[in-house]
N, C-alpha and C positions, 0 to 999 in steps of 0.2 A: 234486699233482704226479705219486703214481704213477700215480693213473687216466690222468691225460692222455699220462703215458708208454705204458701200457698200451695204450690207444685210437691211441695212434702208431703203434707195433708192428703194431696190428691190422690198420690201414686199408692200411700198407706191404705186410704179405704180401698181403691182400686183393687189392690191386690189382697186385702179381706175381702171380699165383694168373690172376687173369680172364683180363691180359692174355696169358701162356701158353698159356692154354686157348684163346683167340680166334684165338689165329695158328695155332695147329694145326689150330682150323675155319674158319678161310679169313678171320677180321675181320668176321663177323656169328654175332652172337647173338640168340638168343629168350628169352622168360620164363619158360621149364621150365631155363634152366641154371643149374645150380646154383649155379657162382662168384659170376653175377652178383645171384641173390640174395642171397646171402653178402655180399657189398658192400652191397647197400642195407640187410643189416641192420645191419652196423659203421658205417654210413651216418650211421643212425636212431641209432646210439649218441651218437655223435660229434655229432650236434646238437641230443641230450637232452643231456649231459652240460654242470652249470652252471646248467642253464633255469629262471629264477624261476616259481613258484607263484603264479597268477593265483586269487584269492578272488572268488566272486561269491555270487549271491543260491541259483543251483542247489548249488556247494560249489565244491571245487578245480579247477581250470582249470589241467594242464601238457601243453601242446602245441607242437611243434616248426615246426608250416604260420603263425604269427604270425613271426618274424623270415622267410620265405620270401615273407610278401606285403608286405614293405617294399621285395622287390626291385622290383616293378612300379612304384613312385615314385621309385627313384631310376634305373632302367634302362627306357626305354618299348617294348626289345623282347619282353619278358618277361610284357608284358599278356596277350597270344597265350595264353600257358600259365594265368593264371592265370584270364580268363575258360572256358578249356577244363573246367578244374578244375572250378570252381562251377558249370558247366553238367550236368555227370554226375550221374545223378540214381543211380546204384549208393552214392556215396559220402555218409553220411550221418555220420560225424565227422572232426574235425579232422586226427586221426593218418592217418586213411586218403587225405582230401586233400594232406597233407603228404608221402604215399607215390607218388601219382599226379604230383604236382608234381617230384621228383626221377627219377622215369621220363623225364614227358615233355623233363624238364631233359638228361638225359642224350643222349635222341633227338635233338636238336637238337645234340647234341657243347658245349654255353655250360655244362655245370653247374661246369666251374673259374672261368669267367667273372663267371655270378652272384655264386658264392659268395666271390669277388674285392671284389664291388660292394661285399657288405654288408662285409667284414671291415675296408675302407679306412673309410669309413661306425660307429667305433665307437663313438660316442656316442650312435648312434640304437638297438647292439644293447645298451648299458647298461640300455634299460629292459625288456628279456627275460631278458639273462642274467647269471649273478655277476662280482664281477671273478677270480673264478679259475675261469674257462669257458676250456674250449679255442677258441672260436672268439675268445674276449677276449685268448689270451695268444700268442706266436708262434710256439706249436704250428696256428694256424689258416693262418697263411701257407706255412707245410711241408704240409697237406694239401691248399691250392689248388696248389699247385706240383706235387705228386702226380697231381692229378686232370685235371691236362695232357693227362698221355701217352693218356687215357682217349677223347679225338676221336680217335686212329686207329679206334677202332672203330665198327662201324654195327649199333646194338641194333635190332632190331623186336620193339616190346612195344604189348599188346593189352591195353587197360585193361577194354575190355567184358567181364562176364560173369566177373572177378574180385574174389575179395572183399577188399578191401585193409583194410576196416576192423576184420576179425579174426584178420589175421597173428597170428604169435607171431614177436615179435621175438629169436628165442633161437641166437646165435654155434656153428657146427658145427666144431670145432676139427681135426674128422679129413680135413677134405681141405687141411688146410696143415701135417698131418705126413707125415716123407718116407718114402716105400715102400721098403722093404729089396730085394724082389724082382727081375731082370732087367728092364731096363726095354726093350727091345730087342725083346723078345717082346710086352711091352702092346701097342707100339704096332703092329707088324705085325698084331695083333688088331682093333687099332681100325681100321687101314687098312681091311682084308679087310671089315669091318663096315659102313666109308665107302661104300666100292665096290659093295656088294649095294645098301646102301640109295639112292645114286646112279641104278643099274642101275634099281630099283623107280621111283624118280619118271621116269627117263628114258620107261621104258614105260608110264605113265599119262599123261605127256603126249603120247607118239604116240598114244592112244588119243583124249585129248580134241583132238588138232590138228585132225581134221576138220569137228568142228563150232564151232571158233574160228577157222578161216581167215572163212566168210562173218560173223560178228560184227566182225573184222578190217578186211574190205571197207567194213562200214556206217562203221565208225569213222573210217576214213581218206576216204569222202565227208564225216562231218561234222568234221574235223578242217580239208578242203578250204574246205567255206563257212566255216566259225569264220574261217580264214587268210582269206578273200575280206572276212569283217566286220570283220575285226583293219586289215586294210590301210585300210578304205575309215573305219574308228575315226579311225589314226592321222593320217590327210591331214585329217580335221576337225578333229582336234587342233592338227595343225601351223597348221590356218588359224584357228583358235582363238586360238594361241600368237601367227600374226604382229598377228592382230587385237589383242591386248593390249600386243603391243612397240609395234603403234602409237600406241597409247593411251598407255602409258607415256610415249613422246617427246613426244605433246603435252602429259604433266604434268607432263615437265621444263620442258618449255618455256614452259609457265604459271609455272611457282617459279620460272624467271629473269627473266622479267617481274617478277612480281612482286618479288623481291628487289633488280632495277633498280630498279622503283619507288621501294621502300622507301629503299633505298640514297639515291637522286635526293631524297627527300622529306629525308631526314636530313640531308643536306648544305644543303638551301635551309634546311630548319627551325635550320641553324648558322650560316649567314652570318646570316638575320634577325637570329637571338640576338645573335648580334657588333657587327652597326650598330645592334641596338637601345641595348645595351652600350653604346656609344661616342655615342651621341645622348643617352643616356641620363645620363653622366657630365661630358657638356659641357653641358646646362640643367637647372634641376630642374622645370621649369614642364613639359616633356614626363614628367615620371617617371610621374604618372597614368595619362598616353595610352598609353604604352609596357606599361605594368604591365598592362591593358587586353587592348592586340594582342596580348601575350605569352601569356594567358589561352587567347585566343578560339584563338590557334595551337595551345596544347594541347589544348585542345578538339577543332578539328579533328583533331590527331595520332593521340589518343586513339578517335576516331571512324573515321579510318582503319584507326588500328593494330585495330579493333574487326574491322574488315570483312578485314581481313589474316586475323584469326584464322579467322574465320568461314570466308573460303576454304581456310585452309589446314586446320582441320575436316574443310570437304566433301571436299579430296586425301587426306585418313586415313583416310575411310571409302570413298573409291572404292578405296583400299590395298587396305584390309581385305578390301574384295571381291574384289579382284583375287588375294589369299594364299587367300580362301578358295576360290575359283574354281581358282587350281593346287593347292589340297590336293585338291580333287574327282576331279583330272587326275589326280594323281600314287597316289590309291587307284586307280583306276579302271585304270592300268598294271600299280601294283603283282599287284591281283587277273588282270590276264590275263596277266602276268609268271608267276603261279604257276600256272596253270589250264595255261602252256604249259612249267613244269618238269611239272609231270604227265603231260600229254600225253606229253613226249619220254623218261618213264622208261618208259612203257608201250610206247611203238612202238622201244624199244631191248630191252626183254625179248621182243617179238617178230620182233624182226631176229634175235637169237639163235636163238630157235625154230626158224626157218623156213630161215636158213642152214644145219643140221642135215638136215632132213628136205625141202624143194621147193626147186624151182628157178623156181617160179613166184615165188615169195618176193621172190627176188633182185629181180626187177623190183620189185617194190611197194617194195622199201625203197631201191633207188635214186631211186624218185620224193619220198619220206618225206626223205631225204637233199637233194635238192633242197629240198624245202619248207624242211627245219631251217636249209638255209644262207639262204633267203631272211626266215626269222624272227629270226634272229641278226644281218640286216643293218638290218633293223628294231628288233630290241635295240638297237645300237649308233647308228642314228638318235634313237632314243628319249632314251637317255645323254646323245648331245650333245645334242640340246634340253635336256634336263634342266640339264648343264652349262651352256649358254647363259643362261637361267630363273633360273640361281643368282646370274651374272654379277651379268645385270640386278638380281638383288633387292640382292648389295653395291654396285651403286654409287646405289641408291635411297635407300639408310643412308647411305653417304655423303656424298650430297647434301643429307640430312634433318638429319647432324651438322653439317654447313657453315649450312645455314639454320639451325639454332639457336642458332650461334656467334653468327650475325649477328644475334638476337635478344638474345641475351646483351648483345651489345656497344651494339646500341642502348638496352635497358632501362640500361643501366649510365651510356652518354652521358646520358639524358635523367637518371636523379636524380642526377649529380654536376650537370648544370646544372642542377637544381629547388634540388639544396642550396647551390652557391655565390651561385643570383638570391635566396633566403630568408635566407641569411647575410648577405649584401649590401643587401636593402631593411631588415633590422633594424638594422644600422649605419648605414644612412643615415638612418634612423628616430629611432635615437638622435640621432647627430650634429644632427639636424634641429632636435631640441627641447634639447639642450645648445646650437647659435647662437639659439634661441631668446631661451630664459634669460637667455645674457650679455647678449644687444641688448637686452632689458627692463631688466636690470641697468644696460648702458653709456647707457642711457636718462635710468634715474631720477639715475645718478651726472651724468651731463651737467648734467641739471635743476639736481640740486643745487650744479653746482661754479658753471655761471649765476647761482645766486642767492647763492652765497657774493660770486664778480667784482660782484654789483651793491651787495651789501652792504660793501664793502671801496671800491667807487669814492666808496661816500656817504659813508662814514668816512674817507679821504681828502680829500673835499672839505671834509669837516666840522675837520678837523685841519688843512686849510691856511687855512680861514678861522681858527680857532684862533691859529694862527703869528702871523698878521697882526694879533689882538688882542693878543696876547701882545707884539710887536715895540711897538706903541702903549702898553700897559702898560709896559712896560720905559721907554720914553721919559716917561711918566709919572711911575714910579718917580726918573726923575733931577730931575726938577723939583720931586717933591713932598720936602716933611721928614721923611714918617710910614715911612719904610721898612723901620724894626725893628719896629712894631707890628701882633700877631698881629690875627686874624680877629675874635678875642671881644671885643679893645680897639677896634677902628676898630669894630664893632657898636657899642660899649658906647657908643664918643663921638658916634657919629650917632644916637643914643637920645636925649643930652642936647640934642643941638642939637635936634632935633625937640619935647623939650619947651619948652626955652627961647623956642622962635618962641611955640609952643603958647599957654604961661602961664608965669606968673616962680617956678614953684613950684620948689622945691629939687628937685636931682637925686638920685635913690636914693644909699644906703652903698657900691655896689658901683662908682660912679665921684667918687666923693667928693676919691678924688687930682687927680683933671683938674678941679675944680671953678674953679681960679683959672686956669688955661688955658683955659677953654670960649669966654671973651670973646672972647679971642685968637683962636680955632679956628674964629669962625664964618664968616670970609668962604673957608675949606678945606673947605667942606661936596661941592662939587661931585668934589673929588679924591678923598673918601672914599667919595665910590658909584660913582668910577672903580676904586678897589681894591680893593673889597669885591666888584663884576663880577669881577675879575683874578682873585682868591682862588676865586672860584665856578668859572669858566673852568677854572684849574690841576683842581682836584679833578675836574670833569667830564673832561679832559685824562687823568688816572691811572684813569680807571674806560677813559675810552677807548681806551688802552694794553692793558690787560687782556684786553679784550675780543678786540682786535685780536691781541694774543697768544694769545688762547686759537682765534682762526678761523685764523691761520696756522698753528696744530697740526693740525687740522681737518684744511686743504688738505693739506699733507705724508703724513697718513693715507690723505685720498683719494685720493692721485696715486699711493701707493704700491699701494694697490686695483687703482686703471686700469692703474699696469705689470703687475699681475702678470694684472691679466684681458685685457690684446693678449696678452701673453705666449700664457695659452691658448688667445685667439681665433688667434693666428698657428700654434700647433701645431694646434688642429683644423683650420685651412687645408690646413697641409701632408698634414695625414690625408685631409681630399679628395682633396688633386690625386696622393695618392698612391690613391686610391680609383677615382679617375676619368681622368686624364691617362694615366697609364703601366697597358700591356697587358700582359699576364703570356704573354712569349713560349712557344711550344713548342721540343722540344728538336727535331722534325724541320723546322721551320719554319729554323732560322738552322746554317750550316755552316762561315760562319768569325766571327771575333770582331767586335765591333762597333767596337771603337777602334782594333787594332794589324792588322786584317784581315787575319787568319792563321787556315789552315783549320785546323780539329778533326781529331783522330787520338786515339790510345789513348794515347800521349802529352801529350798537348795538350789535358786535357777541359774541358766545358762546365761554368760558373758561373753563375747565376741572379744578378743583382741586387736588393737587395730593396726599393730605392729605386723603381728605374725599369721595372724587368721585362725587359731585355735582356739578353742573350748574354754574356759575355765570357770571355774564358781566366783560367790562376790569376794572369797576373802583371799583366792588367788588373784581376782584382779579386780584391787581396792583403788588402784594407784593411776594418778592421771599424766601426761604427758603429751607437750606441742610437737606433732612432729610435722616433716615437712610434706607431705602430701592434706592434712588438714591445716583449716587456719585456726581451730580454737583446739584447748585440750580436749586430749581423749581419753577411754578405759587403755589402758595397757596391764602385760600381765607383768609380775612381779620382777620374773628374770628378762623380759624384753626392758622393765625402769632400768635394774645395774648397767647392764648394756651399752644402754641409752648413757645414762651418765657417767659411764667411765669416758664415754666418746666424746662426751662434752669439755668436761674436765680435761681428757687429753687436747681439745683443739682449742679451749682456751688457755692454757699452759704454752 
């Protein structure tokens, strides 16, 4: 902190000290003045001071002209100086080019400028200097502020033929301390001093004026043709310049073609999409063909949009040409721009001359005076072109931003329609092979509910034949005696009657009680193979019951299957026709509502249906509803709620 206070202090008198001295001598100086080398050496302090240690393979590296060529990259007027630099072949180190570069800095009146550039710029001067450098801390903005006042002045310094690269940078402190003595008297010294030595060049230049009047003459013949080539330059230029406006307008007017086109293509390539859309959702038997067209259109699009690029390429690179063709212009100015500041300081240090000493003079610089005003109306022709040139090139951006807008906006239309037509052929895909499935399914259940109804028709007929033996048995049962006897007894006693026809052998132990009955029993033989059928019949009757109970479970199961697979066959319906029937309006397409036709305001905003895809305001659609395409409730509008709910009501019913 006290260095950089100290270096503050210094640079402060320093530049009271020069500026002092310069207004006494009229606001130019030379390189023999003292002051001002005294500045560059508190200069050289000030941006040593901080400076990191560069290690390399020769050894240590601290040089002050490394943060001075960062300004050529971030400032591009500043190349000037620094090519000048590297071109001087006196200068064989760093310190010495970094000495030269702060001269020619100064010459120019930009060295507060520069040194502006870098200090805003301070993460770039992090990798040179510490963080407690004065150009790191806001002791560096107090010395560009300083070095302001420093453009009143006009330095002439002479770098040839001096050695910069073995100054001794060593602060002379005795001409910034104050003189005790009269000062009153110094300076009527200094006058008196002024004045001889004025006196001395006044008479060596009356000496040389006679043999620089005719040097004078030649200059101002080739100053005459230069002006005759500048003129007959510019009018090529100008016809250069209308030749390129014309150019330009036919390459506007190519990119609005084309962006008609484009435009025109985009709009047809959206109705197709739309009725292919709406063809598409009313058959499935087109989905193929449509899937197809849709292809071969991006295809084409693609192909276009290919050949769009390709033109608009070839407009880049005639740009290009055209930027580099006026930077050629605009050097090609700039350089006799300067060749004619030169000229006009020369033939003004000679107008001074000559107003002094001839009167021939006069004349020649009233013609000089003429010329300058006619180069100066040529400046300002120049200018406006220039301005005009500029014009054109913003509203060339301009046009270049609008054409990529519009490319924006179509690459963006075309993949939100690539991903809604790819979202949409997967659900239909799906959907496709879920109706599948169930039609297989409602297929084989059909088959089999057919073959249940055919087995159930035979089992009723077979049970009402039954009835009708059954009703015959019963009448049988009233005529016969045997009516308590079970199945094993009327067996047992048609065993004996069968032996008894047989042979007169005794009947087994096991009917031994009906023995003295049997006599009696034999002309009953016929009614016991009536009810011994009957007993058969019943049993076959009880299995046939069973049966039939256990296939009316059966049916009950499958019915409850088929409700619940219409059920889904009728909500994947409704998923189509919500897939395919209803358009999914835009919000600038509809302006008033679609039921209670009342227009839209900021009050009154727009509601999406999600049933039908129509318009409506909030109090047409207040009403919420699960449908099967979302999983949670939605807005629907009032007549898609009835709808809805009558459908529901009906499929639960």
């Amino acid at each position: 902190m006290e260095e950089r206070a100290n270096l503050m202090h210094m640079m402060k008198l320093s530049i009271k000290v020069l500026l002092q001295s310069a207004l006494s001598l009229g606001r130019s100086l030379d390189a023999d003045h003292a002051p001002l080398q005294q500045f560059f050496v508190v200069m050289e302090h000030c941006l040593k001071h901080g400076l990191k240690v560069k290690k390399s393979f020769i050894g240590q590296n601290k040089s002050f002209f490394g943060p001075l060529e960062l300004v050529e990259k971030l400032c591009p007027e500043a190349s000037d100086i620094a090519t000048s630099v590297r071109n001087l072949p006196e200068l064989k180190t760093a310190v010495g080019r970094g000495r030269a570069w702060l001269y020619l800095a100064l010459m120019q009146k930009k060295l507060a400028d520069y040194l502006k550039v870098l200090i805003d710029n301070k993460h770039l001067l992090s990798e040179f200097y510490e963080p407690e450098a004065l150009l790191m801390e806001e002791e560096g903005a107090v010395i560009v502020g300083l070095l302001v006042g420093l453009n009143v002045l006009d330095a002439n310094l002479c770098l040839k033929g001096e050695d910069l690269d073995s100054q001794v940078g060593v602060i002379d402190f005795s001409l910034y301390l104050k003189d005790v003595q009269d000062p009153d008297g110094g300076r009527e010294h200094e006058r008196i001093t002024d004045v001889l030595d004025q006196k001395n060049y006044v008479e060596e230049l009356n000496r040389h004026l006679s043999c620089t009047v005719g040097d004078l003459q030649t200059k101002i013949d080739g100053l005459e043709k230069m002006n005759s080539k500048l003129q007959e330059e510019l009018s090529a230029a100008t016809d250069r310049i209308c030749a390129l406006q014309e150019e330009q307008q036919q390459l506007r007017e190519q990119n609005e073609l084309i962006r008609e086109r484009s435009e025109k293509r985009v709009e047809i390539t959206k109705q197709d999409t739309r009725v292919e859309l709406e063809t598409y959702k009313q058959t499935r038997q087109g989905l193929d063909e449509m899937y197809s067209d849709v292809w071969k259109q991006l295809k084409e699009e693609k192909k276009v949009r290919l050949e769009l690029e390709k033109e608009l390429e070839l407009q880049i690179g005639m740009k290009t040409e055209m930027e580099i063709a006026m930077k050629l212009l605009e050097k090609d100015t700039h350089e006799k721009q300067d060749t004619l500041v030169a000229l006009r300081q020369q033939l003004e240090e000679v107008k001074a001359i000559n107003l002094q000493m001839f009167h021939k003079v006069q004349n020649a610089e009233s013609s000089l005076q003429q010329k300058n005003e006619a180069i100066t109306s040529f400046e300002g022709k120049t200018n406006q072109v220039l301005s005009s040139m500029k014009q054109m090139e913003e509203r060339l951006q301009h046009s270049e931003k609008a054409r990529q807008g519009a490319e924006e906006r179509s690459h963006r239309l075309q993949q939100e329609l690539g991903g809604r037509v790819g979202a949409l052929q997967l659900q239909l895909s799906q959907l496709l092979q879920q109706c599948s499935n169930l039609e297989k399914e409602l297929k084989s259940e059909k088959e089999q509910r057919q073959a249940l109804q055919r087995e159930l028709q035979h089992e009723k007929d077979s049970s009402s034949l039954l009835r009708t033996e059954l009703q015959q048995v019963e009448g049988l049962k009233k005529k016969t005696a045997f009516p308590l006897l079970s199945k094993s007894t009327l067996s047992g006693l048609r065993g004996v009657f069968c032996v008894k026809r047989l042979s007169a052998v005794e009947p087994c132990c096991a009917v031994g009680c009906l023995q003295p009955r049997a006599a009696e029993l034999l002309p009953a033989l016929p009614v016991l193979d009536n009810k011994l059928e009957l007993l058969e019949l019943q049993e076959e009757k009880t299995e046939l019951q069973k049966v039939c109970d256990d296939q009316e479970q059966a049916l009950q199961e499958m019915g409850l299957h088929l409700s619940q697979s219409k059920l889904k066959m009728e909500d994947i319906k409704e998923v189509n026709k919500a897939l395919k029937g209803h358009t999914w309006l835009k919000d600038d397409e509809a302006t008033h509502c679609k039921q209670c036709e009342k227009e839209f305001s900021i009050s009154r905003r727009k509601h999406h249906c999600r049933n039908c895809g129509h318009i409506f305001c909030n109090t047409c659609s207040g009403s919420e509803l699960a449908l099967p395409s979302y999983p949670k409730p939605v807005r629907v509008c009032d007549s898609c709620h009835t709808l809805l709910l009558q459908r529901c009501s009906s499929t639960t019913s």
